[in-house]
Backbone as CSV, one residue per row, in Angstrom:
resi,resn,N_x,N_y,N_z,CA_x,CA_y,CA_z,C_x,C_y,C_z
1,UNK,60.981,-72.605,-31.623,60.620,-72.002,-30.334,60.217,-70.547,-30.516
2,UNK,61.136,-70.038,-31.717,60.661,-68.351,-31.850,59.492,-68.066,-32.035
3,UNK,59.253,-69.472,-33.292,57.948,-69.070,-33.829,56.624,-69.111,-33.234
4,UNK,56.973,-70.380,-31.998,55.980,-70.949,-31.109,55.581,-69.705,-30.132
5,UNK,56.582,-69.217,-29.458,56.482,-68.150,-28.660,55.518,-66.772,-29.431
6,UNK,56.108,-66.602,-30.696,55.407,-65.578,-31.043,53.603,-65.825,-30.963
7,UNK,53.302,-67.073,-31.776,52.185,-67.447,-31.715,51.198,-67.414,-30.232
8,UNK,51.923,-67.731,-29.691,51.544,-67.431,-27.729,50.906,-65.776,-27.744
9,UNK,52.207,-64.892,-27.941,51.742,-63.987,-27.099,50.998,-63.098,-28.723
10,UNK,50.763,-63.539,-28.957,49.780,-63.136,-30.364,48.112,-63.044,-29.856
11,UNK,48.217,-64.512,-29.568,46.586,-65.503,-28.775,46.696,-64.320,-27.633
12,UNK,47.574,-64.326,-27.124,46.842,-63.624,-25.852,46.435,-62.159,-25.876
13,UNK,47.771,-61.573,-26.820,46.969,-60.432,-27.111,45.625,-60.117,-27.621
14,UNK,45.466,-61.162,-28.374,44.260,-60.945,-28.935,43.074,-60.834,-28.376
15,UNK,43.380,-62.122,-27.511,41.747,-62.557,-26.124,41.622,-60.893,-25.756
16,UNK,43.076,-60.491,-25.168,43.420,-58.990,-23.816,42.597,-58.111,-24.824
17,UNK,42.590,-58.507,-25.933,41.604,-57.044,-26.857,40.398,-56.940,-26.615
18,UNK,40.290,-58.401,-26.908,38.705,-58.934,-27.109,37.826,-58.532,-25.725
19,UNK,38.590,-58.934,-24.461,38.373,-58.678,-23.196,38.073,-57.359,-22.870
20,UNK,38.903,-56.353,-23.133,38.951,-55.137,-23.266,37.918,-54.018,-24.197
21,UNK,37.926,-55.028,-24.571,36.455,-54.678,-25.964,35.002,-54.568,-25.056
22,UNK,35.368,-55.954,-24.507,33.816,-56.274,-23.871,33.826,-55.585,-22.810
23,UNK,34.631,-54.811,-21.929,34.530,-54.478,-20.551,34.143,-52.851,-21.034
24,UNK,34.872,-52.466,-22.085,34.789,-50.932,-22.819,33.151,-51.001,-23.151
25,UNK,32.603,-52.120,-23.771,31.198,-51.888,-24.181,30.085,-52.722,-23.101
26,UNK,30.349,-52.681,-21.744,29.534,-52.786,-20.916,29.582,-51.755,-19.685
27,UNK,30.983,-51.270,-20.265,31.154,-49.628,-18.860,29.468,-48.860,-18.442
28,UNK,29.657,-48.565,-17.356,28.492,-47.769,-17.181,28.602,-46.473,-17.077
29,UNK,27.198,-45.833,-17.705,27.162,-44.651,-17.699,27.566,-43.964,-17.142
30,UNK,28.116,-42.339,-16.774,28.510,-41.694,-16.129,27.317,-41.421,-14.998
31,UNK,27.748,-41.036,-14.308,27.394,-41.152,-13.032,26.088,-39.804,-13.214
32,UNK,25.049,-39.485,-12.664,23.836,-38.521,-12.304,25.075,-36.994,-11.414
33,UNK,24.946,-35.943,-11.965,25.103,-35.058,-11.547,24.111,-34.050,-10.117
34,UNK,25.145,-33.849,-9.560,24.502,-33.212,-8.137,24.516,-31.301,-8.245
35,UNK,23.715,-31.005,-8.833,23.737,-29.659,-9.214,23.222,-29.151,-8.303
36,UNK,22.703,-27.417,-8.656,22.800,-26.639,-7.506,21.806,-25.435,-8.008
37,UNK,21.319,-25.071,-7.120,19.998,-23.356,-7.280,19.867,-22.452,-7.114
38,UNK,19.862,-21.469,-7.482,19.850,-20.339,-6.614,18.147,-19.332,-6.729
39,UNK,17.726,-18.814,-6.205,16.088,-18.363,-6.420,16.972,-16.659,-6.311
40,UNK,16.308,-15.459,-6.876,16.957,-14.193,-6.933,15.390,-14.236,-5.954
41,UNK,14.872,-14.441,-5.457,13.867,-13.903,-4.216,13.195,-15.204,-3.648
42,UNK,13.314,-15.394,-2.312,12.686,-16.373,-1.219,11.550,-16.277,-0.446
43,UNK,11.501,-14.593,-0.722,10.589,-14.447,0.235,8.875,-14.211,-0.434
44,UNK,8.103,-14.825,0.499,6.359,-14.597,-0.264,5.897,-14.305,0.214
45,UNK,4.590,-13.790,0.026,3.373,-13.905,0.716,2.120,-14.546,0.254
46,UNK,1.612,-15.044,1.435,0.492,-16.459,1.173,-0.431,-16.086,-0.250
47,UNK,-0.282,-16.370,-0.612,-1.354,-16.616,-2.160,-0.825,-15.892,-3.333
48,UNK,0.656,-15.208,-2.908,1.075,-14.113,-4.286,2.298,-14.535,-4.038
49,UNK,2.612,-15.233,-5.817,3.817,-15.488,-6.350,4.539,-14.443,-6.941
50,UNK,4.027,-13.700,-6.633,4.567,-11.886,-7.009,4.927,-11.947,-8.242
51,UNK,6.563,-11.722,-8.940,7.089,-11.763,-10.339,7.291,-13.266,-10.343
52,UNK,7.031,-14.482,-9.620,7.333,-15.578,-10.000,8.730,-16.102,-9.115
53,UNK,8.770,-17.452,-9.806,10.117,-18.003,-9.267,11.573,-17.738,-10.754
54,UNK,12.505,-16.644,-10.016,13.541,-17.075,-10.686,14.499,-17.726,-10.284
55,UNK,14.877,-18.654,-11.095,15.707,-20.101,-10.971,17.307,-20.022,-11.412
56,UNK,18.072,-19.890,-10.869,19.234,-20.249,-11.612,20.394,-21.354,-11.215
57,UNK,20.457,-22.920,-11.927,20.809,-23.471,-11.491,22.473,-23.810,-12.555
58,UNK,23.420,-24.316,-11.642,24.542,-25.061,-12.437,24.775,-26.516,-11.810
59,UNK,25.841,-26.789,-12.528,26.371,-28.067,-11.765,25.602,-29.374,-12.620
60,UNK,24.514,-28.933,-13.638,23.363,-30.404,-14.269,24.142,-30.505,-15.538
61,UNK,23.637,-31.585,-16.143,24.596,-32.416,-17.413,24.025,-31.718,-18.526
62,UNK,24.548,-31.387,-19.443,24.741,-30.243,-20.225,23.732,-31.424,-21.743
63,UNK,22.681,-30.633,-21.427,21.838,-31.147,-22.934,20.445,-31.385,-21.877
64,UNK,20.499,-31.690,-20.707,19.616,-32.641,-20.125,18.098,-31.424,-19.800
65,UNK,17.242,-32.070,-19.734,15.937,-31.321,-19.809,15.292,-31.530,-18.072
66,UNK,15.687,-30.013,-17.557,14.842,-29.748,-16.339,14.029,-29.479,-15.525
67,UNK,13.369,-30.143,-14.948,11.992,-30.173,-14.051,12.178,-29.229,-12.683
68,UNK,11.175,-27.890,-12.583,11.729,-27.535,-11.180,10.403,-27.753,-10.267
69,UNK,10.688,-28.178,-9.500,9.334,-28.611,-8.174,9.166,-27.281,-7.037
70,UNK,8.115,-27.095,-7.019,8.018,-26.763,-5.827,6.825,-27.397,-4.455
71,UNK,7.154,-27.605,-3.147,6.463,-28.194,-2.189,6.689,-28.892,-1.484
72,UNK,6.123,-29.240,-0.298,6.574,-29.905,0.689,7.219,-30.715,1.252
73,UNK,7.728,-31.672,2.177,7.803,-32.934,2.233,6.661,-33.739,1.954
74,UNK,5.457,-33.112,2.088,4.375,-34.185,2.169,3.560,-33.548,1.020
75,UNK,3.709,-32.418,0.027,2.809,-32.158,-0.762,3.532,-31.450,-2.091
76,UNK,3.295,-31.750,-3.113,3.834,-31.332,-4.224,3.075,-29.912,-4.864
77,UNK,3.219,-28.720,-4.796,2.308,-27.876,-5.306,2.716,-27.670,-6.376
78,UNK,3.423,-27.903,-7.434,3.460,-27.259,-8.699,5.236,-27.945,-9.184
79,UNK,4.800,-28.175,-10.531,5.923,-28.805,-11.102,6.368,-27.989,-12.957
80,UNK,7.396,-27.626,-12.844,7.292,-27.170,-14.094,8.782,-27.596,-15.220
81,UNK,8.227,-28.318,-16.311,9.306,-28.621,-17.304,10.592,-27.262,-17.736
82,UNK,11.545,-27.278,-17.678,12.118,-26.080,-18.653,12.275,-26.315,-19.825
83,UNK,11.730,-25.696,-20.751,11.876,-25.659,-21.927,13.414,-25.874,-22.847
84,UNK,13.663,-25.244,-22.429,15.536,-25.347,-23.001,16.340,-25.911,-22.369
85,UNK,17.118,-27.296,-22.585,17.745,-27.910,-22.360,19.256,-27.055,-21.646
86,UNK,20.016,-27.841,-20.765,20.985,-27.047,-20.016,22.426,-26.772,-20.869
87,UNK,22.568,-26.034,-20.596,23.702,-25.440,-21.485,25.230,-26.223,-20.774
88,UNK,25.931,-26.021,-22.305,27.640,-26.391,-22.397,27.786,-26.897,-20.815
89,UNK,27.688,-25.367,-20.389,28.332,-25.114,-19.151,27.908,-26.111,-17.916
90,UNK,26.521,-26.595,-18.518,25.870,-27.504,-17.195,24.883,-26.596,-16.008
91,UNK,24.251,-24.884,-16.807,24.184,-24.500,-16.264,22.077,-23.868,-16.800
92,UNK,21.263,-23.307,-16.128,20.588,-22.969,-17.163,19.622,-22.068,-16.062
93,UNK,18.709,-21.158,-16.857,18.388,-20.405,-16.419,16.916,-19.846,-16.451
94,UNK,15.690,-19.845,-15.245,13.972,-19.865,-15.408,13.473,-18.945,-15.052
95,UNK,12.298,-18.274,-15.227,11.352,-17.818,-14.569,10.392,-18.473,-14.914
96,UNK,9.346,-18.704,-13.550,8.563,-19.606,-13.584,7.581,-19.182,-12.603
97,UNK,6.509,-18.369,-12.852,5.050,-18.358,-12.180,4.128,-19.609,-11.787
98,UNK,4.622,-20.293,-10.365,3.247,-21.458,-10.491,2.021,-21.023,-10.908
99,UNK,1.041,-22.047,-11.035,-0.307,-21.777,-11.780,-1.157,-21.841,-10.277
100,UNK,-0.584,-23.458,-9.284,-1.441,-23.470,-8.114,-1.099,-21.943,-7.093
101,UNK,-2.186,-22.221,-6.454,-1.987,-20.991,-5.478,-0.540,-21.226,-4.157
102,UNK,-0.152,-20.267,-3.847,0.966,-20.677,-2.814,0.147,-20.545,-0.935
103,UNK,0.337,-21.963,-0.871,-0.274,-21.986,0.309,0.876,-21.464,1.974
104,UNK,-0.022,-21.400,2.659,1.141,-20.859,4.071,1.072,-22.383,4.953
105,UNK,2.342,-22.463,4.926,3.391,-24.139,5.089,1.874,-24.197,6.699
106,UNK,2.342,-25.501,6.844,1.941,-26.196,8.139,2.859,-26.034,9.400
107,UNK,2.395,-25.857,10.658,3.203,-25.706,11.123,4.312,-26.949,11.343
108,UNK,5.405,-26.952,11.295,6.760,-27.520,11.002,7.242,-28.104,10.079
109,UNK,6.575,-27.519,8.537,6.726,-27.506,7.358,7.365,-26.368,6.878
110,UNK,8.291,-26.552,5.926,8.792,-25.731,4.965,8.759,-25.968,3.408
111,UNK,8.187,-24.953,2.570,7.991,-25.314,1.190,9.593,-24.390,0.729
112,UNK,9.847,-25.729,0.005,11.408,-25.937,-0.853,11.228,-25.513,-2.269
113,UNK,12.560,-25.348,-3.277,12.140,-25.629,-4.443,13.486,-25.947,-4.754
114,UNK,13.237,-27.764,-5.925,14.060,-28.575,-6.019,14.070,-28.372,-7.498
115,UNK,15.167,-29.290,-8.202,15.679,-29.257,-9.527,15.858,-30.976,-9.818
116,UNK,15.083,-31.259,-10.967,15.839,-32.466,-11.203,15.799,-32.704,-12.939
117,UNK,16.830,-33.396,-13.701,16.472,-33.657,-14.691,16.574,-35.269,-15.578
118,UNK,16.259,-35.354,-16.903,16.143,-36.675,-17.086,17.133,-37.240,-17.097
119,UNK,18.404,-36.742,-16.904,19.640,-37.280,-16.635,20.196,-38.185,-15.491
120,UNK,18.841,-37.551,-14.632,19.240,-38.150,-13.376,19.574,-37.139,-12.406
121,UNK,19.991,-36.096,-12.677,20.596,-34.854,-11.995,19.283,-34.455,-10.986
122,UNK,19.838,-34.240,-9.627,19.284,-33.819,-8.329,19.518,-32.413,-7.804
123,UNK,18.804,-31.419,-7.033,19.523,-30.882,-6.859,20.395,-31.178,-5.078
124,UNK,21.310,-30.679,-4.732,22.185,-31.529,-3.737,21.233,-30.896,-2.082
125,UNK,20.772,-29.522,-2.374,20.040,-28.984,-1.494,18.644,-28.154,-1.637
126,UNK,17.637,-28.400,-1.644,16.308,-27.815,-1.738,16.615,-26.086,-0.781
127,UNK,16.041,-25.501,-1.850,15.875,-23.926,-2.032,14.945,-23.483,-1.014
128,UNK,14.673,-23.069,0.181,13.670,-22.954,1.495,13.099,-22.073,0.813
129,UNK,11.560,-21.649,0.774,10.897,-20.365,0.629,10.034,-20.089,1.895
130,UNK,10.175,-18.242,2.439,9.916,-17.696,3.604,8.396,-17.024,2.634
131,UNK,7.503,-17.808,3.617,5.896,-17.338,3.282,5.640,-16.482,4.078
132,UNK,5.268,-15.644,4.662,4.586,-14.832,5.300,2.512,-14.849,4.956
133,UNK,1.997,-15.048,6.225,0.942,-14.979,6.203,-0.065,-13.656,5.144
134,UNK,-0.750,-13.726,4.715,-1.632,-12.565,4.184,-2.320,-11.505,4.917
135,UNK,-1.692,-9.991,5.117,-2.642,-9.576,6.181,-3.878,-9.023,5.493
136,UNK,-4.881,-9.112,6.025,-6.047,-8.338,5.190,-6.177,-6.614,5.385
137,UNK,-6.105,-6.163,4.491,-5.966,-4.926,3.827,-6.657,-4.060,4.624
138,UNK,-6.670,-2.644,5.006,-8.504,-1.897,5.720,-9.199,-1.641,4.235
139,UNK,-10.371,-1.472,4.733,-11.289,-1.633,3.326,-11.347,-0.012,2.659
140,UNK,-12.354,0.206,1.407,-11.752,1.394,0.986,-12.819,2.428,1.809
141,UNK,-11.983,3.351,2.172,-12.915,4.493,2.895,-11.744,5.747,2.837
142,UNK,-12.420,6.864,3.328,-11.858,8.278,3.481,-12.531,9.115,4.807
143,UNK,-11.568,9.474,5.712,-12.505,10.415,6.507,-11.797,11.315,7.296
144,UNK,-11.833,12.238,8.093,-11.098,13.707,8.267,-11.206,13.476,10.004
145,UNK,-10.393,14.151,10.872,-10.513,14.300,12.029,-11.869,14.812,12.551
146,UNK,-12.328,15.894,11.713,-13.259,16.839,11.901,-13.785,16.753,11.094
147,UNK,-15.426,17.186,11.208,-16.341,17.682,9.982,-16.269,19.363,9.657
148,UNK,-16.278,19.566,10.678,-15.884,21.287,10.958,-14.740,21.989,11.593
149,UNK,-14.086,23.050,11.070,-13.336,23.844,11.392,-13.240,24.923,11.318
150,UNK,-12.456,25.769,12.184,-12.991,27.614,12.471,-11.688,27.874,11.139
151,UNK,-11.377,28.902,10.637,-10.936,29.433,9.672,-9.329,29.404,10.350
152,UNK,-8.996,29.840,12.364,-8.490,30.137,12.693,-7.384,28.660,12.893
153,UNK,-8.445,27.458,12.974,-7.277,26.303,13.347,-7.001,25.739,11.815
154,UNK,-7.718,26.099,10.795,-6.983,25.788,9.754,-6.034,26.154,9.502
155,UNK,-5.768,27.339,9.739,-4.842,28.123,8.938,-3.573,27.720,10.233
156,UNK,-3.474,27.022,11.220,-2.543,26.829,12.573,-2.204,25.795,12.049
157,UNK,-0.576,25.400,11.567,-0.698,23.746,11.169,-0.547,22.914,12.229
158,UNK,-0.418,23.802,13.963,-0.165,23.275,14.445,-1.666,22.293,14.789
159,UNK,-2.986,22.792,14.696,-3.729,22.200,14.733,-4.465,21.451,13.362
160,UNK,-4.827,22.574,12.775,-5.370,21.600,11.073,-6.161,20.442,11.284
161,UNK,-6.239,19.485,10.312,-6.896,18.446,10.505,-6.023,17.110,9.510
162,UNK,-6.243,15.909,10.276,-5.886,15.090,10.111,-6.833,14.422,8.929
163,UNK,-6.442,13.437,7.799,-7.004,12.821,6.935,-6.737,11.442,7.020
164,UNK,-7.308,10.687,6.607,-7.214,9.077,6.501,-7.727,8.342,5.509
165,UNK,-7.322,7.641,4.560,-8.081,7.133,3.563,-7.341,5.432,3.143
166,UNK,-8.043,4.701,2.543,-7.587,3.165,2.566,-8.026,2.476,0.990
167,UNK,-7.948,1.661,1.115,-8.148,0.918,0.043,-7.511,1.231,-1.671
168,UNK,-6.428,1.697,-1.413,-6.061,1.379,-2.370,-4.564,0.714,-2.606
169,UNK,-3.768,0.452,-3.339,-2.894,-0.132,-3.762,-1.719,-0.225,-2.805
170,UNK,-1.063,-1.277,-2.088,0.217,-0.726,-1.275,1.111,-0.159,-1.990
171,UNK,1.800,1.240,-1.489,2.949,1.240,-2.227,2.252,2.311,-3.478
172,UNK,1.475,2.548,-3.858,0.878,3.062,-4.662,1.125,4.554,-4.799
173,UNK,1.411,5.373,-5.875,1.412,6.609,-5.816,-0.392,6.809,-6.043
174,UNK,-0.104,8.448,-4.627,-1.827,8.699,-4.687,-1.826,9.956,-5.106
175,UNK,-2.830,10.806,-5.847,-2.555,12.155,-6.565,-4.015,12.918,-5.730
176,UNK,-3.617,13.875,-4.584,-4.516,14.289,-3.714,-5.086,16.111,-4.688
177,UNK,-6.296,16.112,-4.891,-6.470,17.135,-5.302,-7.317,18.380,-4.175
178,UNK,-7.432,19.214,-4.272,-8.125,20.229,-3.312,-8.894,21.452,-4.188
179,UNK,-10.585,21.426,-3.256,-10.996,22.453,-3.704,-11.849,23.352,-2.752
180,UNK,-11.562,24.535,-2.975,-12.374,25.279,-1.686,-13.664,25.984,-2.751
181,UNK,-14.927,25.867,-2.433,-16.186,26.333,-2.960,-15.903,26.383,-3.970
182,UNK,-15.596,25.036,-4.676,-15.487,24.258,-6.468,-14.456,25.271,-6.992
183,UNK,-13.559,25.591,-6.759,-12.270,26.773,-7.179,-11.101,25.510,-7.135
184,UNK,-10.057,25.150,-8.158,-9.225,23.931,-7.321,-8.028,24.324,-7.348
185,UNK,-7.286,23.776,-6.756,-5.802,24.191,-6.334,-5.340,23.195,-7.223
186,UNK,-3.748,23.533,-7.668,-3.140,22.268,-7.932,-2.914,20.999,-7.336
187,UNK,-2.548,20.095,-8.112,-2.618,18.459,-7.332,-1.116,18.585,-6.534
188,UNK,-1.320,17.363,-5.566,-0.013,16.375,-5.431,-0.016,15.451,-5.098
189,UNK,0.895,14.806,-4.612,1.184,13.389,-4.395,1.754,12.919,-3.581
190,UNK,1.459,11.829,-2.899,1.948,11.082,-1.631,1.866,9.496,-1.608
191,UNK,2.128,8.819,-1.006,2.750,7.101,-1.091,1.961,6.803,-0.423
192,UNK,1.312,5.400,-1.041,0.199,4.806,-0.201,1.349,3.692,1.029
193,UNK,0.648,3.455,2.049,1.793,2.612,3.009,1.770,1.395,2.589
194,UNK,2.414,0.368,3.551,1.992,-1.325,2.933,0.643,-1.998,3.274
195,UNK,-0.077,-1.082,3.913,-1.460,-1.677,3.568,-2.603,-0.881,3.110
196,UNK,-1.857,-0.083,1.618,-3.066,0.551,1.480,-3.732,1.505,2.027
197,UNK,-3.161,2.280,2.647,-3.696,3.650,3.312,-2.558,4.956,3.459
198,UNK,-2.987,5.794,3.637,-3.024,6.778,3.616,-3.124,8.178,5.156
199,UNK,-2.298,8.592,5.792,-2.561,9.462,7.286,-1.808,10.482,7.320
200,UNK,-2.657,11.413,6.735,-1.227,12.588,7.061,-2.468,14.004,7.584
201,UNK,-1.535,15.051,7.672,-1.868,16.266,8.627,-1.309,17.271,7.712
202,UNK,-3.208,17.878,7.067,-3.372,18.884,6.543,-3.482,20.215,7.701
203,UNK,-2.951,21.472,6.695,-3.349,22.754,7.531,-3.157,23.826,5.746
204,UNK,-3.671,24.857,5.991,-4.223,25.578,5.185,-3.243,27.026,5.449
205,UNK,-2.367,27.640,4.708,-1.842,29.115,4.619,-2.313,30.228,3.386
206,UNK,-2.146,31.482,3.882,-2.743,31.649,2.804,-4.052,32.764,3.294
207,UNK,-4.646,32.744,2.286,-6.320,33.421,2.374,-6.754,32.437,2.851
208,UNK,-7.057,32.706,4.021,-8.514,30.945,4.134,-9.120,32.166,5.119
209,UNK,-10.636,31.233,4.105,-11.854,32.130,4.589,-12.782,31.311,4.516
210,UNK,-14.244,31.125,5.087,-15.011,30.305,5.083,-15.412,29.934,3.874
211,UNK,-16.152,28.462,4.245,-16.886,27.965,3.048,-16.510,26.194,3.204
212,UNK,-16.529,25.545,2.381,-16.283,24.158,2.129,-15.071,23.459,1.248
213,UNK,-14.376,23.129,1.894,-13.077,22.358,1.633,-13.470,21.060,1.301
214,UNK,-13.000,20.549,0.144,-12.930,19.595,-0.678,-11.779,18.741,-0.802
215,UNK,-11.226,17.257,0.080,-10.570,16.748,-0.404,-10.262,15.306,-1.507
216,UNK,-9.710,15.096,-2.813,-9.777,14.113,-3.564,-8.691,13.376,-3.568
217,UNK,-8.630,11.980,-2.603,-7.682,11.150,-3.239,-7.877,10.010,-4.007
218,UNK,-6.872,10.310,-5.333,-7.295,9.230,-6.423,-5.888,8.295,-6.468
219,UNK,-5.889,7.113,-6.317,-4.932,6.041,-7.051,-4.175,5.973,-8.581
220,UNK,-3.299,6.269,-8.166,-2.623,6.099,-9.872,-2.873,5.057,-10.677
221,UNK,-2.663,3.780,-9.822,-2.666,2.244,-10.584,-4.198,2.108,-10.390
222,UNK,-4.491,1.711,-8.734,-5.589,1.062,-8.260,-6.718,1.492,-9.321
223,UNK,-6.812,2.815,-9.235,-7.839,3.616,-10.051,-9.072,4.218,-9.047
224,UNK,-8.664,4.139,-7.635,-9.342,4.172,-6.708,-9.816,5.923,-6.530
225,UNK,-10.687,6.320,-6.234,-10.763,7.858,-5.807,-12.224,7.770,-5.383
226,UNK,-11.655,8.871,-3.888,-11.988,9.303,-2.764,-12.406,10.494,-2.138
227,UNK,-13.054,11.274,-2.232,-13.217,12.262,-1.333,-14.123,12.671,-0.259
228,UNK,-13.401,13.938,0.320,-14.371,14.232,1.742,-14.111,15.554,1.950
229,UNK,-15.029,16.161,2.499,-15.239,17.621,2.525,-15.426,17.941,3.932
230,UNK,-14.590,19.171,4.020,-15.023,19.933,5.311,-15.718,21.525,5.435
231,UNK,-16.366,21.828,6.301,-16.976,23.027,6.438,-15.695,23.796,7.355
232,UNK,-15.849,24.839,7.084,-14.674,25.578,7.361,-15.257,27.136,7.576
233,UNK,-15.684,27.347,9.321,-16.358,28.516,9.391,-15.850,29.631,10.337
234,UNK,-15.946,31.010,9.761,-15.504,31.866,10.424,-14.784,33.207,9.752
235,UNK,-13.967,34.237,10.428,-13.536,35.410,9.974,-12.349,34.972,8.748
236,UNK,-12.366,35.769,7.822,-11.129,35.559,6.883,-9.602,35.957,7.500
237,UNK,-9.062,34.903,6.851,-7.805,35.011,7.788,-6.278,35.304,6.945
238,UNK,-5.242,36.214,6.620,-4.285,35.843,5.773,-3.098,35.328,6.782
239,UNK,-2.861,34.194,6.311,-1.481,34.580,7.373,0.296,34.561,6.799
240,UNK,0.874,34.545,7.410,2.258,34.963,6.920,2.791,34.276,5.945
241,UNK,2.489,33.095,5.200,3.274,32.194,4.752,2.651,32.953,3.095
242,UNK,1.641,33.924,2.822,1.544,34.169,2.202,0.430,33.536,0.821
243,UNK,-0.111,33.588,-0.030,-1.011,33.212,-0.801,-1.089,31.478,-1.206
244,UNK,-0.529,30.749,-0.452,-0.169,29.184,-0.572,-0.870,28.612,0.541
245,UNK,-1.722,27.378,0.351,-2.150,26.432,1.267,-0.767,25.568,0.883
246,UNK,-0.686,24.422,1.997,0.286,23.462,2.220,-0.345,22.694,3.300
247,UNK,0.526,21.248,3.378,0.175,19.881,3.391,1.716,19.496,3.896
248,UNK,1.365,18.836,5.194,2.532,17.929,5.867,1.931,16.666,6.502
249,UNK,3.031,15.837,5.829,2.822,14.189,6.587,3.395,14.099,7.888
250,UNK,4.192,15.494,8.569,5.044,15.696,9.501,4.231,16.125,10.865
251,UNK,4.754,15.429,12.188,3.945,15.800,13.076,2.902,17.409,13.292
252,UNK,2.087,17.326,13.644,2.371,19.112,14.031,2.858,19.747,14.577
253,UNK,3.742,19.749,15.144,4.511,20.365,16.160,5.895,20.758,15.058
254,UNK,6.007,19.587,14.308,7.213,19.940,13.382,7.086,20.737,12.497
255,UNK,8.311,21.462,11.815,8.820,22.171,10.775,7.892,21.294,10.021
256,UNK,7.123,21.995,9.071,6.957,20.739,7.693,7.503,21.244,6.677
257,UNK,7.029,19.689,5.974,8.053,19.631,4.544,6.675,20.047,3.504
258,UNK,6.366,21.324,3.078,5.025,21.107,2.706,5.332,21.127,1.143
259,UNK,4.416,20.584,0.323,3.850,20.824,-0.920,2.945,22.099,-1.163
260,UNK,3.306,22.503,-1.842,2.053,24.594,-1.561,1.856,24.183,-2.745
261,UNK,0.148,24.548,-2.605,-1.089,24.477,-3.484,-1.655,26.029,-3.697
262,UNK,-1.599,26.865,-5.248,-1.607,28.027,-5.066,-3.611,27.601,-4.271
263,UNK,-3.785,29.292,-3.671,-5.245,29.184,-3.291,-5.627,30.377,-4.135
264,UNK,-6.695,29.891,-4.202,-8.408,30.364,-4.875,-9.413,30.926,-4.234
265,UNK,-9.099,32.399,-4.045,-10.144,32.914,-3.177,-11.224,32.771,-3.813
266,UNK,-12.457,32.761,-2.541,-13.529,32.819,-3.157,-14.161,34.007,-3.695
């Protein structure tokens, strides 16, 4: 009976292996990971991917090779492989310039950007990107309140003259030069706005005496440069502020913050 019994639970152990064998080598794969994105900037404007898309996603299966999408529900604009497989951590990291242009969504469309890889890995929530329309720029020009001025409202900052100039770079440093009857003052500099222009309120201290005023604004980046000249007629004038012309972006009425340009009598 001992021996019989042993023989029993021998057989059965054995099948329980065998069984166990086969259920171990038909298990299924681990399951597709639900990872996650983050973009370090959302916001665009229509046709400029600016520095690109940076990507940083975790939560994907660590080796697996990732695809990041960007586009619609109804339109795919651009798809890009990552090169380097996702790290230990399950985590990995892109910059990625699409090649297509970035279009401005439809109305009750939003363009996303998703993650997926050959693992199977999704990402659990699509990344919204805020397009903003393209505004068109003013074109490039330069021009002065006045063509002419008496010696007396130059030298008044409360009156002076106003300048305006466009087309060049938003954001752009602009390097304004000045010359009275080809004599030049030193340069300076002022910030182009976000569309490329330029409005501020010149006035003149100093010796100012007739003749023709010369103004040059040139673009640092753009490479843009501009000028426009004024006639400037009448008695010579010194006034208190002493041998310095100056330049305010500040109302006229206000204190200004000026930049002084030595002057160059004629």
């Amino acid at each position: 009976m001992n021996s019989t019994t042993r023989i029993r639970y021998g057989a059965i152990t054995a099948a329980a292996a065998i069984l166990a064998g086969g259920f171990l080598a038909v298990a299924p794969a681990n399951a597709a990971n639900a990872g996650s994105i983050t973009l370090a900037n959302t916001t665009f404007t229509e046709g400029d991917w600016g520095t690109g898309l940076d990507v940083t996603g975790t939560g994907f299966t660590a080796g697996s090779i990732v695809t990041i999408t960007v586009g619609s529900a109804t339109t795919t604009i651009d798809t890009h492989p990552v090169a380097a497989p996702v790290l230990a951590d399950g985590s990995f990291h892109e910059t990625w310039t699409p090649t297509a242009s970035l279009p401005l969504p439809a109305t009750g469309e939003t363009i996303s950007v998703t993650a997926t890889t050959d693992a199977g890995d999704t990402t659990t929530t699509p990344v919204d990107l805020t397009v903003n329309a393209a505004v068109a720029l003013p074109p490039k020009s330069i021009s002065t309140s006045v063509s002419t001025i008496t010696t007396a409202d130059l030298a008044d900052r409360n009156i002076g003259f106003d300048l305006y100039a466009a087309g060049y770079t938003p954001g752009e440093t602009l390097n304004f030069t000045a010359a009275f009857d080809g004599q030049d003052f030193d340069s300076f500099t002022e910030t182009a706005a976000a569309d490329g222009s330029i409005d501020i309120h010149l006035w003149m201290s100093g010796v100012v005496e007739s003749g023709t005023l010369t103004i040059t604004v040139a673009g640092a980046t753009s490479g843009v440069s501009q000028s426009v000249s004024i006639s400037v007629t009448g008695d010579t004038i010194i006034t208190e502020d002493g041998g310095l012309p100056a330049i305010s972006t500040a109302a006229p009425a206000a204190a200004p913050t000026a930049t002084r340009l030595p002057v160059v009598s004629g």
